[in-house]
C-alpha positions as CSV (number, residue, x, y, z in Angstrom):
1,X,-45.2,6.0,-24.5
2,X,-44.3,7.5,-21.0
3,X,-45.3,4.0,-19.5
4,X,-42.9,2.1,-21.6
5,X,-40.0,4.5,-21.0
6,X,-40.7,4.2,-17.3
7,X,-40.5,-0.1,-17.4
8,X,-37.5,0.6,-19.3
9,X,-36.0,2.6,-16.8
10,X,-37.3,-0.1,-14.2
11,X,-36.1,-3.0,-16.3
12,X,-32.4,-0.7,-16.5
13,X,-32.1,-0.4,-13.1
14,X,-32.7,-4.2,-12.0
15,X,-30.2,-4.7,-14.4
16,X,-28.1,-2.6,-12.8
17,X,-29.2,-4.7,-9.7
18,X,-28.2,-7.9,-10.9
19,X,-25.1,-6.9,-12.1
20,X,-23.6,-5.2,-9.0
21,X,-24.9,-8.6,-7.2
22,X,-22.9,-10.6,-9.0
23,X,-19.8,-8.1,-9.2
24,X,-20.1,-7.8,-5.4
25,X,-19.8,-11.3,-4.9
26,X,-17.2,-12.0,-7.3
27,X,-14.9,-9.3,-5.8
28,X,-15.6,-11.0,-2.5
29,X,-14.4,-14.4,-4.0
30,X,-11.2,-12.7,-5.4
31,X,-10.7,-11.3,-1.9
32,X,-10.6,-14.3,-0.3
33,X,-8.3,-15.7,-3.0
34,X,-5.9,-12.6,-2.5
35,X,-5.8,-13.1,1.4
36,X,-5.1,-17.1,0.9
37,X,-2.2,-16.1,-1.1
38,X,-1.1,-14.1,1.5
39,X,-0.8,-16.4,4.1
40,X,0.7,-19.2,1.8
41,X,2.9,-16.7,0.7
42,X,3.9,-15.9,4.5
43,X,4.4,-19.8,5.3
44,X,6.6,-20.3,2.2
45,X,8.8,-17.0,3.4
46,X,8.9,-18.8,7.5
47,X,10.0,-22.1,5.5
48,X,12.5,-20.3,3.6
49,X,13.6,-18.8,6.9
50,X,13.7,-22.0,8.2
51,X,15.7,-23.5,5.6
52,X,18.3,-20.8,5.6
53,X,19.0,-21.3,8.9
54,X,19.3,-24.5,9.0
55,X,22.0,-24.1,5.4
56,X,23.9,-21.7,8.0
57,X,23.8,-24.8,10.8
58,X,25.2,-27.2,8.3
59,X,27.8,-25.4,6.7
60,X,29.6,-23.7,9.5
61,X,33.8,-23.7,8.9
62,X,34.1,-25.8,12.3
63,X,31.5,-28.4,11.0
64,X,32.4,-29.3,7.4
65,X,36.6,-28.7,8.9
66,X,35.5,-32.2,11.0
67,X,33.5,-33.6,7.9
68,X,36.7,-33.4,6.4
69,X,39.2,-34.5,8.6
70,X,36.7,-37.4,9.4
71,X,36.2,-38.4,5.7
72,X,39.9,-37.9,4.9
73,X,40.8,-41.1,3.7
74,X,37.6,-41.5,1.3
75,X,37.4,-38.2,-0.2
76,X,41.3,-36.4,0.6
77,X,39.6,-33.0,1.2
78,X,42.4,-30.7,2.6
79,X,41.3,-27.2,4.6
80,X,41.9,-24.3,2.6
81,X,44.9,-22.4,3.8
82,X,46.0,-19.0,2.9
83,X,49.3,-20.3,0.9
84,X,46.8,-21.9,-1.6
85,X,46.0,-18.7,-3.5
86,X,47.6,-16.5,-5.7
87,X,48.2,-13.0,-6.6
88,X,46.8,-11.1,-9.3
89,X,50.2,-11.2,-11.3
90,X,50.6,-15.0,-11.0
91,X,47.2,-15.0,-13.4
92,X,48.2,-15.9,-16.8
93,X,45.6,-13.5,-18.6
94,X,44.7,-14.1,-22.0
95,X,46.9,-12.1,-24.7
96,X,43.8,-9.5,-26.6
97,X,44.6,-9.8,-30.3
98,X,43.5,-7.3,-33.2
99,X,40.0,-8.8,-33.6
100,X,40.4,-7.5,-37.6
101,X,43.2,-9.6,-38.5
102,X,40.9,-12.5,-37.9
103,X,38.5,-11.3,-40.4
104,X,39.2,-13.5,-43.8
105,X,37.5,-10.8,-46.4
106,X,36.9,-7.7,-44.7
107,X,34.8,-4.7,-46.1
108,X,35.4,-1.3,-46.2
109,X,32.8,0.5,-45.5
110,X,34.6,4.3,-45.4
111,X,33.0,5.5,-49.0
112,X,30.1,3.8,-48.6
113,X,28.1,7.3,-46.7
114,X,29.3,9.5,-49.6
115,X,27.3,7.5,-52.3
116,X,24.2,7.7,-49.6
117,X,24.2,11.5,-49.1
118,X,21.7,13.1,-52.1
């Protein structure tokens, strides 16, 4: 009976082996994975860098201001000037109405906790 605990034991433990084999190389495998990600993920954030810079280039005031002036008679873009915008009391806010009087059968619901309570 002791022999066949003890190839038990020995079968466990190869087990055991095997097992932590194939873990160690599967955490291996997702290592590499993570670190690929990485480095995609640090060439996407250059590109983006890349790309904001070159929105920045494109749309500097001096730039699209010649675009403008050079595309006049096509599109009839005029710069914006500081006489084109109004003040705060020039805005024709909507007027708030009493949300109720829109209601077409409203309920009261004011007695309606009494007849709850025991």
């Amino acid at each position: 009976m002791r022999s066949v605990y003890i190839v038990l034991s020995a079968l466990f433990v190869m087990g055991l082996a095997v097992w932590a084999y194939k873990e160690n190389y599967a955490t291996q495998e997702v290592l590499r994975n993570v670190s690929q990600v990485q480095r995609e993920i640090g060439h996407q954030g250059e590109e983006l860098a890349v790309l904001r810079a070159e929105w920045a280039y494109l749309n500097r005031p001096s730039r699209l201001r010649d675009l403008a002036e050079l595309n006049f008679d096509r599109l009839g873009l005029l710069p914006l000037m500081p006489e084109q915008f109004g003040t705060v009391e020039q805005v024709n806010f909507p007027i708030e109405e009493d949300i109720l009087s829109e209601l077409e059968n409203p309920v009261s619901v004011v007695g309606s906790l009494e007849a709850i309570d025991p």
